[in-house]
C-alpha positions as CSV (number, residue, x, y, z in Angstrom):
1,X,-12.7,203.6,-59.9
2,X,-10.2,205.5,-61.4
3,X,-6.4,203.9,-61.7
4,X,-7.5,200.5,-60.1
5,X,-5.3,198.1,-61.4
6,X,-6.8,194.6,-62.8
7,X,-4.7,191.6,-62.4
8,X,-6.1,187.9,-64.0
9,X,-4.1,185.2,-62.9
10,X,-3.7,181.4,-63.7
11,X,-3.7,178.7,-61.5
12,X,-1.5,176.3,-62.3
13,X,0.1,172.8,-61.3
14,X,2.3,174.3,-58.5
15,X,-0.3,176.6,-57.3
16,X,-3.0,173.8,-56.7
17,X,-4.2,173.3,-53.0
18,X,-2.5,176.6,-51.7
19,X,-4.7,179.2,-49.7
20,X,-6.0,182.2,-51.7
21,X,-4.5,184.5,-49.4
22,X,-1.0,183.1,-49.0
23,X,-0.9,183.0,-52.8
24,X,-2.0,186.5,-53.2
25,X,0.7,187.2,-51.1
26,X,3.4,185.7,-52.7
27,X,2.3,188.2,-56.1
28,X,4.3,191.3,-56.3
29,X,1.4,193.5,-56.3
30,X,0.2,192.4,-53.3
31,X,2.5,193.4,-50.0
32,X,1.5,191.2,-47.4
33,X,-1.0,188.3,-46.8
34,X,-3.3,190.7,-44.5
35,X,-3.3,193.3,-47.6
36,X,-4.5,190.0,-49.4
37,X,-7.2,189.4,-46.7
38,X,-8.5,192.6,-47.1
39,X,-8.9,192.4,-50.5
40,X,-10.6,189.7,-50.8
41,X,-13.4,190.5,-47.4
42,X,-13.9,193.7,-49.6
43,X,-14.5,192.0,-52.4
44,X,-11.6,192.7,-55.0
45,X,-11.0,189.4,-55.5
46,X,-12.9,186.6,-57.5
47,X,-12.2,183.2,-58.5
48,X,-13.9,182.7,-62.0
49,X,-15.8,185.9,-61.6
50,X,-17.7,184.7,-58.4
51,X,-16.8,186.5,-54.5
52,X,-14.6,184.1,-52.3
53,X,-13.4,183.7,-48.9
54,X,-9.8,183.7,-47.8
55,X,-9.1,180.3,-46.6
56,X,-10.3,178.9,-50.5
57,X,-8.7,176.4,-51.4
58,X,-6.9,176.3,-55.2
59,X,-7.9,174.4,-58.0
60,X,-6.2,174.4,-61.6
61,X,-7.5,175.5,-64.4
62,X,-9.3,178.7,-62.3
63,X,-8.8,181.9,-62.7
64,X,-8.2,184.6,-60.0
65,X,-9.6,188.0,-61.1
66,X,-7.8,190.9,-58.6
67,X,-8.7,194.4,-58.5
68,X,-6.4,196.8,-56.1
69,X,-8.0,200.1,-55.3
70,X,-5.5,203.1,-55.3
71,X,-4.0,204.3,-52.2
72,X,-6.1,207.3,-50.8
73,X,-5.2,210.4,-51.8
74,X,-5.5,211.7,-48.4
75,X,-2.4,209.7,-47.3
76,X,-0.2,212.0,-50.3
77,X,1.0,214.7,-48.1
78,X,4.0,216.9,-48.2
79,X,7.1,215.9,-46.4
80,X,10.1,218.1,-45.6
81,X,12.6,215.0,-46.8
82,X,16.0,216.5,-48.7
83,X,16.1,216.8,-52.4
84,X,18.9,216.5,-54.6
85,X,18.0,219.3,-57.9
86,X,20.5,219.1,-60.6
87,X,18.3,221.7,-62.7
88,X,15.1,222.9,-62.7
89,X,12.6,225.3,-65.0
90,X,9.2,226.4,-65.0
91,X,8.2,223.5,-67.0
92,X,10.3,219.7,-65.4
93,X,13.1,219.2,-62.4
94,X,16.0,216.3,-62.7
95,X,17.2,215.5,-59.7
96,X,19.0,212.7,-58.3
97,X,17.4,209.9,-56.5
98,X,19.1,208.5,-53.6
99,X,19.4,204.9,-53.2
100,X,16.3,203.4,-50.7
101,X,13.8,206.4,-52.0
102,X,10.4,204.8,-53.1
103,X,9.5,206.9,-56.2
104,X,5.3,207.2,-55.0
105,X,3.1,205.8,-52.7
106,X,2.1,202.4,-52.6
107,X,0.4,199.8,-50.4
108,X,2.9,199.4,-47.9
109,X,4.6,202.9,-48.6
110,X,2.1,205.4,-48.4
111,X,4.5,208.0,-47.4
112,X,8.7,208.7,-47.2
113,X,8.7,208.6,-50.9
114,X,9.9,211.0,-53.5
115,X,6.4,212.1,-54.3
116,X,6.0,213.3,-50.7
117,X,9.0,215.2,-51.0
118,X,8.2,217.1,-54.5
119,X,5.2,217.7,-53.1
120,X,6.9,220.0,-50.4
121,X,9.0,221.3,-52.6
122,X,6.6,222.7,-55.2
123,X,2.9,223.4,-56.0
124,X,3.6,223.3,-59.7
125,X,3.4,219.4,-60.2
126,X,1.5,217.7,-63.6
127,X,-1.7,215.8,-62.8
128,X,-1.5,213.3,-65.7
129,X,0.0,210.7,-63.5
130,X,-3.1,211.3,-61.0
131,X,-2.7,212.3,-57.3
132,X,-0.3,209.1,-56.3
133,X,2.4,209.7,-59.2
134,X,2.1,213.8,-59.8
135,X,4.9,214.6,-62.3
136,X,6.4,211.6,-62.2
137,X,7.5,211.0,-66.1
138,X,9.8,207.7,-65.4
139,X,10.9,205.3,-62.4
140,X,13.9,204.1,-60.8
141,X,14.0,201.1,-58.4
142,X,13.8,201.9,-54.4
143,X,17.7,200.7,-55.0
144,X,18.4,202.0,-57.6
145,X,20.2,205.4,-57.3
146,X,20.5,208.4,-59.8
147,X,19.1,210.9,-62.2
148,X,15.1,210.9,-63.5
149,X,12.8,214.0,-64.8
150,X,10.1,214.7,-62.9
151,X,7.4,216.8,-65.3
152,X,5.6,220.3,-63.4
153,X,2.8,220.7,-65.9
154,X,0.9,218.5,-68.0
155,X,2.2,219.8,-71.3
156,X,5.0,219.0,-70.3
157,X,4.7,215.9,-69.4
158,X,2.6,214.8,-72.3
159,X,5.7,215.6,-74.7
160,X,8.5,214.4,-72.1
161,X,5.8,211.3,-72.3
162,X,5.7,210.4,-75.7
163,X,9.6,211.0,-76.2
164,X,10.3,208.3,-73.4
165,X,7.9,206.3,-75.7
166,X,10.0,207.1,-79.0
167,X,13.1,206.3,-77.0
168,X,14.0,209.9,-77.5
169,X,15.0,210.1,-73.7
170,X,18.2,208.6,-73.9
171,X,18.9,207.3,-70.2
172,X,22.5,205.3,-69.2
173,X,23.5,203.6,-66.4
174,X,26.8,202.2,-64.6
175,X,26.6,198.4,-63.3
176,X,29.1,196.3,-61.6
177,X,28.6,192.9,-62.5
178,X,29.6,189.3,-61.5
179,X,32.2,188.0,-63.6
180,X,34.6,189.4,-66.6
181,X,32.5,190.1,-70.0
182,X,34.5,188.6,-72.8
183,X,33.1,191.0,-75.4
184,X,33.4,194.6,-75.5
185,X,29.8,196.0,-76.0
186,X,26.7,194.3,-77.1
187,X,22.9,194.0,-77.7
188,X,20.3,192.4,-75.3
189,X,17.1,191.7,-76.8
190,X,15.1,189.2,-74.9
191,X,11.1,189.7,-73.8
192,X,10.5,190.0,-70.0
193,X,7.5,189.4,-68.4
194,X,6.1,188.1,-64.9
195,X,8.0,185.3,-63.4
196,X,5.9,182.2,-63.7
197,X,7.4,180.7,-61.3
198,X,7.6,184.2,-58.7
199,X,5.6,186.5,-59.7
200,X,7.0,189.2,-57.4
201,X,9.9,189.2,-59.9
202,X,10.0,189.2,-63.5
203,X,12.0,187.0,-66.0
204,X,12.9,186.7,-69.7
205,X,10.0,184.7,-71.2
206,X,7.8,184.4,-74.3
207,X,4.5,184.0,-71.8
208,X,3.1,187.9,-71.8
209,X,6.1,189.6,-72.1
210,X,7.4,192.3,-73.6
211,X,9.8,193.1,-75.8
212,X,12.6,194.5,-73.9
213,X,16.3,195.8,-75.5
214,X,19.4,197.1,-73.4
215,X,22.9,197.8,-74.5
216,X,25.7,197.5,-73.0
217,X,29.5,198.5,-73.2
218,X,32.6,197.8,-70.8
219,X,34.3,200.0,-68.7
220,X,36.4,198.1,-67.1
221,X,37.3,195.1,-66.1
222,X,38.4,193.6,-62.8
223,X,39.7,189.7,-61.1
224,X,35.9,188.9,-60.9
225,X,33.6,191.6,-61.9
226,X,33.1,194.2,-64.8
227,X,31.7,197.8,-64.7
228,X,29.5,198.1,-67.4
229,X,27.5,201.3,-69.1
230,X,24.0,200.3,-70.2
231,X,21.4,202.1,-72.2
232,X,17.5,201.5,-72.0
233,X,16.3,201.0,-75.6
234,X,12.6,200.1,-73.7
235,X,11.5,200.5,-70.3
236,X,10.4,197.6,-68.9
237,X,10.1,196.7,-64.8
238,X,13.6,195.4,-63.4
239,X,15.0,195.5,-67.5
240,X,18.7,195.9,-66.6
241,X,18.7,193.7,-63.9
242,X,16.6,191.2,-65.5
243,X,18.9,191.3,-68.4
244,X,22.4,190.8,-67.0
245,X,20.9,188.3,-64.6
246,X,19.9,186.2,-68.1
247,X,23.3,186.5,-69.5
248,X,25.2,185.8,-66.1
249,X,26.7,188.5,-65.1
250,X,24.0,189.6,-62.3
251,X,24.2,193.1,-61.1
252,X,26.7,192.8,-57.8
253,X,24.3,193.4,-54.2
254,X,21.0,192.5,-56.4
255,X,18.9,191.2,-53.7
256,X,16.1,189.8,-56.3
257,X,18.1,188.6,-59.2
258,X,21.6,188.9,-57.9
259,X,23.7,185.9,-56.3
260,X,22.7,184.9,-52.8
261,X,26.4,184.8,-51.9
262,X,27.3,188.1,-50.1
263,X,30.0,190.3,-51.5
264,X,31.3,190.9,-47.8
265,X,34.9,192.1,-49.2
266,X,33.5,194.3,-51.4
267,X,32.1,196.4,-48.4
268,X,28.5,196.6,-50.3
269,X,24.9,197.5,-48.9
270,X,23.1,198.2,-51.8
271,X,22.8,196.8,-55.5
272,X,25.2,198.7,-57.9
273,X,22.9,200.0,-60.2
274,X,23.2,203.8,-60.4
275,X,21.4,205.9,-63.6
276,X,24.3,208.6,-64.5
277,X,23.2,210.6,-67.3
278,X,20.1,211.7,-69.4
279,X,19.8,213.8,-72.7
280,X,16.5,214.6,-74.0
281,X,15.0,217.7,-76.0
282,X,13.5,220.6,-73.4
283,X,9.5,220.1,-74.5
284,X,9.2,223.8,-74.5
285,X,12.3,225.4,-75.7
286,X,13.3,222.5,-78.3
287,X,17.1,222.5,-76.7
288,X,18.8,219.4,-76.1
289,X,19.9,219.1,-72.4
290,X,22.4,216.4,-71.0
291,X,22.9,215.4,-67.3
292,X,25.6,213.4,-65.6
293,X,25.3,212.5,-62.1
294,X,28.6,211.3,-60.6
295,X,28.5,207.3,-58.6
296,X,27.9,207.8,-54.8
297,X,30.4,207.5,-52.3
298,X,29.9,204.1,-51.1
299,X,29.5,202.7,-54.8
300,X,33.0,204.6,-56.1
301,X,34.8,203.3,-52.4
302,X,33.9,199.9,-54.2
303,X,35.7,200.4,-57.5
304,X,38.7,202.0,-55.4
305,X,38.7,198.9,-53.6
306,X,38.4,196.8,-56.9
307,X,41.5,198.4,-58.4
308,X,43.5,198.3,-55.3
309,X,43.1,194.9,-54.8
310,X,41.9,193.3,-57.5
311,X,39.5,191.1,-56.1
């Protein structure tokens, strides 16, 4: 089946005794426990290659074998929801993502995402990312806002592709961290991989991980926080939040790696995380384009507030 995706899992220590469905559950590819349910009465689940039933109890040392089907394609349909175009050519769009916008359908979110929207807004999408991700070149997180490339033909894509590969797509972001940075800029290079301990998040970790690199630079400093710019040097799920949550300065309104406290003074609904510019090389004309995308409102109110009253 084309773009299933094939998960093999581990049981472990902690995992011994639980359900197979609430465990499923609890795995960040799978959205709910009667999305686990389903899977498993329709047979994309094994436990050491064999069929199972959901109430099956856990044992270590086995091995869950999961295969998720991709959303139907029938449930991609246009939908007339607002787009924000910073530039656009006959061959790739950049446009800025608002915060809460799923990028493409998912289990869970099979419409109201960005795909549904380009798909209104033009005919001319590529097909390499099949009919769930059309065009899409790159990601941002459903809270994370800002700027991505979205590709309109395949040739396109291929190129835009491979230079996101090279890290020839040179993509920067604006944080607001906990705590004051004592250095001025610096170099994150620590592997992230699934969270062994919730694998609905990732971590730094040497157990199949990646290698993942971001820099960093200050902007400013406040009482109790820091505005950084960051740079991808890799691509990896959740990098920048991963990252600053390994050094301690968690991105502020992070509801997965941030602190549970909430910033109720800073007048915050959202994580601020916001991707504000993007240079790359056009893939048909060879020139170099740059993009800036200026903070929202309600993430700039914060830094007004920050410098005010220096909390």
């Amino acid at each position: 089946m084309r773009d299933i995706k094939k998960i093999t899992l581990e049981i472990e220590d902690n995992d011994e005794g639980k359900r197979l469905d609430s465990f499923l559950a609890h795995q960040k590819v799978v959205p709910s426990r009667s999305f686990a349910q389903r899977l498993i009465s329709e047979g994309f689940v094994k436990i050491d290659g064999k069929p199972t039933t959901k109430n099956h109890r856990l044992k270590k040392d086995e091995t869950v074998f999961i295969e998720i089907p991709p959303p139907k394609p029938s449930l991609v349909i246009p939908e007339n929801i607002p787009l924000n175009i910073i530039y656009e050519d006959e061959d790739l769009i950049v446009l800025s993502k608002p915060v809460g916008l799923v990028v493409h359908p998912s289990y869970g979110h099979v419409n109201g995402t960005l795909v549904n929207a380009l798909l209104a807004h033009t005919k001319d999408l590529s097909g390499v990312g099949g009919v769930i991700r059309p065009g899409i070149v790159h990601r941002l997180d459903k809270n994370t806002s800002g700027l991505m490339i979205v590709a309109k033909n395949d040739r396109a894509h291929h190129i835009l592709s491979r230079a996101l590969k090279d890290r020839k797509i040179k993509r920067s972001y604006l944080a607001l961290v906990h705590g004051v940075m004592e250095v001025e800029a610096g170099i994150i290079d620590a592997p992230i991989g699934r969270n062994p301990k919730t694998r609905k998040t990732m971590a730094v970790t040497e157990r199949g991980s990646k290698r993942a690199v971001t820099t960093f630079k200050v902007k400013e400093r406040f009482r109790n926080y820091t505005l950084l710019q960051l740079k991808l040097e890799t691509g990896r799920t959740h990098q920048i939040r991963v990252h600053m949550r390994y050094v301690n300065h968690p991105v502020v309104g992070d509801p997965e790696y941030g602190y549970k406290k909430i910033e109720k003074n800073l007048g915050l609904a959202r994580q601020f995380l916001h991707s504000y510019r993007l240079e790359f090389t056009h893939p048909r004309t060879g020139e170099e384009l740059s993009f800036e995308d200026e903070l929202p409102d309600e993430l700039t109110e914060v830094l007004i507030r920050l410098r005010a009253c220096q909390i």
